[in-house]
SETIMAR-497641 format. One line per field, with one value per residue: residue number from 0; x, y, z of N, C-alpha, C in turn. Coordinates in Angstrom, 3 decimals, always signed. Example, Ala and Ser with C-alpha at 12.3 -4.5 7.8 and 13.67 -1.06 7.14 Angstrom:
! residues 2
nr: c(0, 1) .
n_c1: c(+13.190, +12.850) .
n_c2: c(-5.690, -2.250) .
n_c3: c(+7.800, +7.080) .
ca_c1: c(+12.300, +13.670) .
ca_c2: c(-4.500, -1.060) .
ca_c3: c(+7.800, +7.140) .
c_c1: c(+13.200, +12.900) .
c_c2: c(-3.300, +0.030) .
c_c3: c(+7.800, +7.870) .
***
This chain:
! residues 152
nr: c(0, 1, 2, 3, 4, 5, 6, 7, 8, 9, 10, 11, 12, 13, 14, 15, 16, 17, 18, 19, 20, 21, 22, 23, 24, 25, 26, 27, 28, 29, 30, 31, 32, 33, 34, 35, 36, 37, 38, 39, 40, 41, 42, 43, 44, 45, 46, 47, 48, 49, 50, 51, 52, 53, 54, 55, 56, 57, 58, 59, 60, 61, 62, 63, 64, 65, 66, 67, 68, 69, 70, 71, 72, 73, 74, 75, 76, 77, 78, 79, 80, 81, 82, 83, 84, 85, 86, 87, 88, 89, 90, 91, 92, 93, 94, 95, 96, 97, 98, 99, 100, 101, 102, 103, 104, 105, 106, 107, 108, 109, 110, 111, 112, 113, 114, 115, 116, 117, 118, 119, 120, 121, 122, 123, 124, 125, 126, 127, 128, 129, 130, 131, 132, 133, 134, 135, 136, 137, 138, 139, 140, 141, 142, 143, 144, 145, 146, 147, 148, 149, 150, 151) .
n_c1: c(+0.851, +0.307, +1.942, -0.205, -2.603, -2.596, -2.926, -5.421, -7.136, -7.093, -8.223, -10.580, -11.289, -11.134, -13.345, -15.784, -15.506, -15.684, -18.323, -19.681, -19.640, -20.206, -22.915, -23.976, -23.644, -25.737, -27.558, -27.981, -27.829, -30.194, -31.970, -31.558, -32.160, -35.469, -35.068, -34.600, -36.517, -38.618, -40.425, -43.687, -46.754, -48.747, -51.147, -52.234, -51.569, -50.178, -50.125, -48.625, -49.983, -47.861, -47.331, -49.830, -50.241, -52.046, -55.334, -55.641, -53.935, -51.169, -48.581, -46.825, -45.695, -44.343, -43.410, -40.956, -39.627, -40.127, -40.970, -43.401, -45.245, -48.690, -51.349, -54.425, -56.860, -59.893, -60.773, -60.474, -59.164, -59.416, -56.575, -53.589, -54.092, -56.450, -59.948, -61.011, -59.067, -57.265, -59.076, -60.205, -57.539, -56.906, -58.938, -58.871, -56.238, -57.613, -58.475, -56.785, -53.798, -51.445, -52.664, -52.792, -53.340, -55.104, -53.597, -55.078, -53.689, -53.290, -50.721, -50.334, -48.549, -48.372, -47.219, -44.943, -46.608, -47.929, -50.818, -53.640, -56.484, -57.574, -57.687, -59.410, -58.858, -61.134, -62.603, -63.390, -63.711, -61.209, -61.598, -63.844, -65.279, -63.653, -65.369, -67.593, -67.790, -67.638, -65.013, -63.934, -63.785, -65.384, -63.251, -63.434, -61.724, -59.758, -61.983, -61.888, -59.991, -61.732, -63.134, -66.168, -67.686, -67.690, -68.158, -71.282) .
n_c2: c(-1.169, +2.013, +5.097, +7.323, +6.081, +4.820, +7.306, +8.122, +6.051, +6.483, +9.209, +8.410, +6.706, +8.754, +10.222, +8.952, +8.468, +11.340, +11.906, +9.745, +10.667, +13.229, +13.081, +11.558, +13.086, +15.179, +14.234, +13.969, +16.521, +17.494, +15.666, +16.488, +19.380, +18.845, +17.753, +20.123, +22.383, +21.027, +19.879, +19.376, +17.049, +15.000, +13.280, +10.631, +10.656, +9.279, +11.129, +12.459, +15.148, +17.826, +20.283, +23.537, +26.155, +28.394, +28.871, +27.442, +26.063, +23.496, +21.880, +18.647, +15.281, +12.852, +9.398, +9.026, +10.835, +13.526, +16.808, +18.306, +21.168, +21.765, +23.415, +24.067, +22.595, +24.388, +26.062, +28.880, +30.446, +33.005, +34.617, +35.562, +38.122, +38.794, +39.058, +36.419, +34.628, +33.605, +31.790, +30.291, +29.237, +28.062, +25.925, +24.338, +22.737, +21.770, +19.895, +18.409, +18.016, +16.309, +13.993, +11.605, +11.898, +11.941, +12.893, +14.379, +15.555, +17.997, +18.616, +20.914, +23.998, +26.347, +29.533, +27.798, +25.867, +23.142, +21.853, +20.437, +18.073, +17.647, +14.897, +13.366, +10.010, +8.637, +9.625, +12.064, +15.272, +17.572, +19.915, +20.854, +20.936, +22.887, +25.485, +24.571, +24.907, +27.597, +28.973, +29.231, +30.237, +29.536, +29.022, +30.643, +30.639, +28.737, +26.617, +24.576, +22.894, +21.704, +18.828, +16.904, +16.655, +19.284, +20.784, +20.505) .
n_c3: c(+0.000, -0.574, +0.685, +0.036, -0.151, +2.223, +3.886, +2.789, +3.899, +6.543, +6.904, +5.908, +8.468, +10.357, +9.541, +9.910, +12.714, +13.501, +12.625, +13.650, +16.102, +16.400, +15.899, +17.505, +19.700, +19.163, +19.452, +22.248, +22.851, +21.842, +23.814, +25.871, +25.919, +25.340, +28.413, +29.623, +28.933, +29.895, +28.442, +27.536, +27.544, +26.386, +28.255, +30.461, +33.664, +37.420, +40.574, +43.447, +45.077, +46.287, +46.903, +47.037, +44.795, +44.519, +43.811, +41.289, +40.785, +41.642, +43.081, +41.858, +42.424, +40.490, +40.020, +39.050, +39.972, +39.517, +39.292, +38.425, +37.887, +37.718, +35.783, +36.234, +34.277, +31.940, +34.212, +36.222, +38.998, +41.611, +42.221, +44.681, +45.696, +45.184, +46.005, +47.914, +47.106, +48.883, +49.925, +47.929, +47.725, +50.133, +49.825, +47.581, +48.693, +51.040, +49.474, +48.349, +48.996, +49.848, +48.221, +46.557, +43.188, +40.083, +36.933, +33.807, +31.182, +28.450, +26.333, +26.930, +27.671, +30.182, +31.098, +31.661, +33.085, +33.004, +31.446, +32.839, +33.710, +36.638, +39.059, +41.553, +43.192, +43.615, +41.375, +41.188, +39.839, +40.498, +39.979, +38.859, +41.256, +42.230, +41.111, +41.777, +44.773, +44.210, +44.021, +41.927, +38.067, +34.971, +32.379, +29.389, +27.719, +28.064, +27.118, +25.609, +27.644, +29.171, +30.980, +30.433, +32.145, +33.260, +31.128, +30.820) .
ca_c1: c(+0.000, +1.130, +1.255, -1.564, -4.015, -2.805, -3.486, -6.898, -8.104, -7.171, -8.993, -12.536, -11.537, -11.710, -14.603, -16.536, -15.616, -16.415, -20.007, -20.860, -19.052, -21.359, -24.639, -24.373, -23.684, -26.613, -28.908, -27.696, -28.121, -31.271, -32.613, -31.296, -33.159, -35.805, -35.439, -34.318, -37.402, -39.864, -41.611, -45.057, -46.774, -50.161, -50.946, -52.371, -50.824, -50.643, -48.883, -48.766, -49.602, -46.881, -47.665, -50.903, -50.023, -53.597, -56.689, -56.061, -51.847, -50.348, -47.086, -47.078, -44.007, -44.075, -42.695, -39.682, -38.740, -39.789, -41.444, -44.199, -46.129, -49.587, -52.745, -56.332, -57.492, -60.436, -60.998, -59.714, -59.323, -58.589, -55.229, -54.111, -54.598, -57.780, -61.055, -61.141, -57.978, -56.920, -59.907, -59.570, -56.353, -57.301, -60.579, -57.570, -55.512, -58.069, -59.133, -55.942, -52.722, -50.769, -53.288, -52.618, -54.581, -54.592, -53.533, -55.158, -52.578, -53.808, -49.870, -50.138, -47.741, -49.267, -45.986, -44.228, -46.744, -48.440, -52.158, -54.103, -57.538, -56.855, -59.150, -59.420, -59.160, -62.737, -63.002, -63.775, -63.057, -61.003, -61.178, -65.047, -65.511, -63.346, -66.308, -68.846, -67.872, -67.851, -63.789, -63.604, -64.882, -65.363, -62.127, -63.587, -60.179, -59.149, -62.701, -61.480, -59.407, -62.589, -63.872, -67.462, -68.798, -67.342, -68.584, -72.184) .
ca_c2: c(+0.000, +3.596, +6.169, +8.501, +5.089, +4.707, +8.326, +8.355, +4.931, +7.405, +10.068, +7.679, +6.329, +9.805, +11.062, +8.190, +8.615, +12.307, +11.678, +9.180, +11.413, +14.059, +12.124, +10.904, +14.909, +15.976, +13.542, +13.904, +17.875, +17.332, +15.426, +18.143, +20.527, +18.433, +17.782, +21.615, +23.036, +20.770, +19.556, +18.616, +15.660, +14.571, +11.600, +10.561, +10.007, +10.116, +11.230, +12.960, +16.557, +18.202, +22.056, +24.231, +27.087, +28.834, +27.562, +26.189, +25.097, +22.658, +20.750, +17.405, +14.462, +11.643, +8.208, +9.567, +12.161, +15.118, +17.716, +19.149, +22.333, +21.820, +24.227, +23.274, +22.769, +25.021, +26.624, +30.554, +31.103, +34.609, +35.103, +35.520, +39.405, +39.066, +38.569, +35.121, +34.093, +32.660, +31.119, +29.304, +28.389, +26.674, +24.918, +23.310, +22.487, +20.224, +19.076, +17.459, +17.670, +14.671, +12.933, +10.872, +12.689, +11.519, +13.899, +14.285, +16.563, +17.528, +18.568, +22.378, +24.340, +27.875, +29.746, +26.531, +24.472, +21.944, +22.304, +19.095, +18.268, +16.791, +14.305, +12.123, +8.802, +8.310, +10.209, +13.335, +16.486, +18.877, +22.011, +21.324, +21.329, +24.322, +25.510, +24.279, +25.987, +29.312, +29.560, +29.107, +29.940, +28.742, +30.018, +30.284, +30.960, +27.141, +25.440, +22.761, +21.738, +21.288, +17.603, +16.711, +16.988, +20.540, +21.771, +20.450) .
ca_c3: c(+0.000, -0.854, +1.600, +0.197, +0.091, +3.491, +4.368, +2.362, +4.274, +7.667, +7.068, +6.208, +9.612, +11.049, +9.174, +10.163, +14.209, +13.721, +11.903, +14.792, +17.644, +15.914, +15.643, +19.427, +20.453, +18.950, +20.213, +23.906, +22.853, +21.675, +24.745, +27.275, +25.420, +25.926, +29.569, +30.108, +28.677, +30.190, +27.229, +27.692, +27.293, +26.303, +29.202, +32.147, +35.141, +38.455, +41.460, +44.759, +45.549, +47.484, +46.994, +46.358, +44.655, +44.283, +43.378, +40.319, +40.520, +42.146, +42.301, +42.357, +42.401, +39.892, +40.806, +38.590, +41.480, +38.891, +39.992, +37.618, +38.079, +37.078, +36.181, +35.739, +32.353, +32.354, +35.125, +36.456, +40.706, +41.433, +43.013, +46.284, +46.366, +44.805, +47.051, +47.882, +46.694, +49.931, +50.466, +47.060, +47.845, +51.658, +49.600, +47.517, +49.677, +51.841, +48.652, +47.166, +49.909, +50.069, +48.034, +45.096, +41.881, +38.450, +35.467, +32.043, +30.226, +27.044, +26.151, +26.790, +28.827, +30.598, +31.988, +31.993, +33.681, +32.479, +31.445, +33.057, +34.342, +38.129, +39.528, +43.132, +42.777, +43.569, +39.801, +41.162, +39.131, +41.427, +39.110, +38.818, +42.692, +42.905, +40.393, +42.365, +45.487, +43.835, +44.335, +40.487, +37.670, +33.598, +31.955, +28.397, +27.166, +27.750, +27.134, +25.138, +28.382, +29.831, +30.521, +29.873, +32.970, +33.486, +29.941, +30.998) .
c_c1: c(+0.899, +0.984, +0.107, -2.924, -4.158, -3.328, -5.275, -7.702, -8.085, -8.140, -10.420, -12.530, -11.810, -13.013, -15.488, -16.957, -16.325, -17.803, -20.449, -20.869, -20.006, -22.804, -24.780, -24.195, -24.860, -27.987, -28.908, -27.848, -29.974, -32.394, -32.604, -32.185, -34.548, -36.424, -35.430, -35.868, -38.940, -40.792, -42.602, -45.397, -48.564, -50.799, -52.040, -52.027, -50.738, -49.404, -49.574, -48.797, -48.797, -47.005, -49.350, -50.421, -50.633, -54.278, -56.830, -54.366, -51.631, -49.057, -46.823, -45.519, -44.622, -43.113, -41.048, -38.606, -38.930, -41.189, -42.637, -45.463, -47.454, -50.580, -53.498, -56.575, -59.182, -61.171, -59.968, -60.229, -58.918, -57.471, -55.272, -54.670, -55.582, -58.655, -61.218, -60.615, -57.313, -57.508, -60.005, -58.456, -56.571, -58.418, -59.337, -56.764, -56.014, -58.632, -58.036, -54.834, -52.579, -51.418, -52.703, -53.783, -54.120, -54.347, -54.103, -54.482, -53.220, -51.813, -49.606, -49.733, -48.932, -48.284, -45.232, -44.771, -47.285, -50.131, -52.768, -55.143, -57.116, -58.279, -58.598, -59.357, -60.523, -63.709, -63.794, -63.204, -62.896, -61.407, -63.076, -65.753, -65.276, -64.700, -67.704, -69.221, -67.574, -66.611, -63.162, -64.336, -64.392, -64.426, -62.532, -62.468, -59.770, -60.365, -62.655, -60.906, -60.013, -62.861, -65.606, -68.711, -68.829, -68.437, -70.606, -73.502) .
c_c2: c(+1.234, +4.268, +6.923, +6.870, +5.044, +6.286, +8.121, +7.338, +5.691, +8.529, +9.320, +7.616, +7.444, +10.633, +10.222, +8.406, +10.020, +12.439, +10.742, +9.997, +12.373, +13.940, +12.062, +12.279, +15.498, +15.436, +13.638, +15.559, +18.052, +17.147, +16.082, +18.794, +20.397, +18.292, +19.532, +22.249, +22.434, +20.425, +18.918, +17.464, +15.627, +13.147, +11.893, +9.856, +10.126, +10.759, +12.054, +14.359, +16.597, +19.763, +22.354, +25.743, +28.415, +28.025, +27.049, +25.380, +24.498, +22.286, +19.465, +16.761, +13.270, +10.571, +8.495, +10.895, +13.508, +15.725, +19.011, +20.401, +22.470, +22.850, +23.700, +23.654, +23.587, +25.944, +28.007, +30.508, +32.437, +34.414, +35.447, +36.812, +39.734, +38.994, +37.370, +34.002, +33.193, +31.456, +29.678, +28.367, +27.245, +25.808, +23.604, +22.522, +21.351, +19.603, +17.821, +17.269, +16.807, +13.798, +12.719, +11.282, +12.033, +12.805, +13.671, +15.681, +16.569, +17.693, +20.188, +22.468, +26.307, +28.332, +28.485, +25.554, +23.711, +21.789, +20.690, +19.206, +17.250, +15.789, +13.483, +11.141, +7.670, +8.682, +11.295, +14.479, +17.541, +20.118, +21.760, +21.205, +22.651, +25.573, +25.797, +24.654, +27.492, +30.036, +29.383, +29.496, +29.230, +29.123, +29.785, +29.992, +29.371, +26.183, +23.883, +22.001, +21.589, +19.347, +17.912, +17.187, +18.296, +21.533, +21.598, +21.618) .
c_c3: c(+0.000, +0.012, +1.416, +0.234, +1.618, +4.368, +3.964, +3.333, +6.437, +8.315, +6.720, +7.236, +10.235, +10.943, +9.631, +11.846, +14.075, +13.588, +13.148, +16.121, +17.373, +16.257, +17.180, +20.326, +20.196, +19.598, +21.966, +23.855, +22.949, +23.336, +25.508, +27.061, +25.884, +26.885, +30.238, +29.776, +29.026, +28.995, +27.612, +27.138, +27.501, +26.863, +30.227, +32.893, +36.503, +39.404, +42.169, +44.844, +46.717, +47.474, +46.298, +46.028, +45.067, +44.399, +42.260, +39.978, +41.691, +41.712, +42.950, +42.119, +41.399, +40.415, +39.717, +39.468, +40.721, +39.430, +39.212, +38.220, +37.644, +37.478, +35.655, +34.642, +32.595, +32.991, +35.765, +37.945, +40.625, +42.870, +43.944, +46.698, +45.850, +46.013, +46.533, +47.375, +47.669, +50.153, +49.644, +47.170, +49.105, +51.037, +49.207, +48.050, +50.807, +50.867, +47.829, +48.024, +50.282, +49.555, +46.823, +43.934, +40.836, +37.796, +34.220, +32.274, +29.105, +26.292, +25.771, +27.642, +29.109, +31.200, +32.429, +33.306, +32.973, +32.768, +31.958, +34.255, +35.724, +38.710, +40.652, +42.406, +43.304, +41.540, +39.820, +40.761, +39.931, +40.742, +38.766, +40.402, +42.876, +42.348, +41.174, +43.635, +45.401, +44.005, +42.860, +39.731, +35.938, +32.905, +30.697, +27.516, +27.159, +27.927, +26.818, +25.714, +29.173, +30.276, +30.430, +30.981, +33.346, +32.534, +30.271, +32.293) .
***
């Protein structure tokens, strides 16, 4: 073999490591991105409240140890320095703390939480309780992340 064959059969070998060293950087870029930005997810699942934000956020724990921020699909509480913002928030609070809730996600984020209708595991709709004691109300703005019994 000649030196330039032997050079030329060098440089495939390097272009080849670079193109996979490449490929496997972008995909481990990719996924960060990814996990960094919280990408939503259209699911349901469950897990444990561990915070009440308001009356319509929470933050719950997944059996993955992550830590998602969720708001109620449909439904608008008024804030704490609103009237009856507190009050919203304490209804919450004995309505879901430390309990195990399911999630429907439809796979919308709202300020980087995560849009999803919350329910007991009796299959009671928290965000149409909060509703139903008058510490919520119909957020037309996100009807379609209503469920059925909400929109009724």
């Amino acid at each position: 073999m000649t030196f330039g064959a032997q050079q030329g059969g060098n440089v495939l070998k390097r272009l080849k490591a670079f193109a996979i060293s490449s490929f496997i950087l972008l995909v481990a870029l990719a996924l960060f991105a990814m996990w960094l930005t919280g990408v939503s997810y259209a699911d349901t699942l469950t897990a444990k409240v561990i915070g009440v934000t308001d009356g319509d956020t929470i933050t719950v724990i997944e059996n993955s140890n992550q830590q998602p921020v969720i708001r109620f699909g449909g439904i608008d509480a008024p804030e704490h320095n609103q009237e009856y913002g507190d009050r919203a928030t304490q209804n919450l609070v004995q309505l879901v703390s430390g309990k195990t809730v399911r999630l429907d996600c439809n796979g919308q984020q709202s300020y980087g939480r995560l849009i999803c209708n919350v329910f007991l595991p009796s299959g009671e709709d928290v965000g149409l309780d909060q509703v139903k004691a008058g510490l919520a109300w119909h957020y037309k703005q996100y009807e379609d992340e209503e469920t059925p019994a909400e929109g009724s």
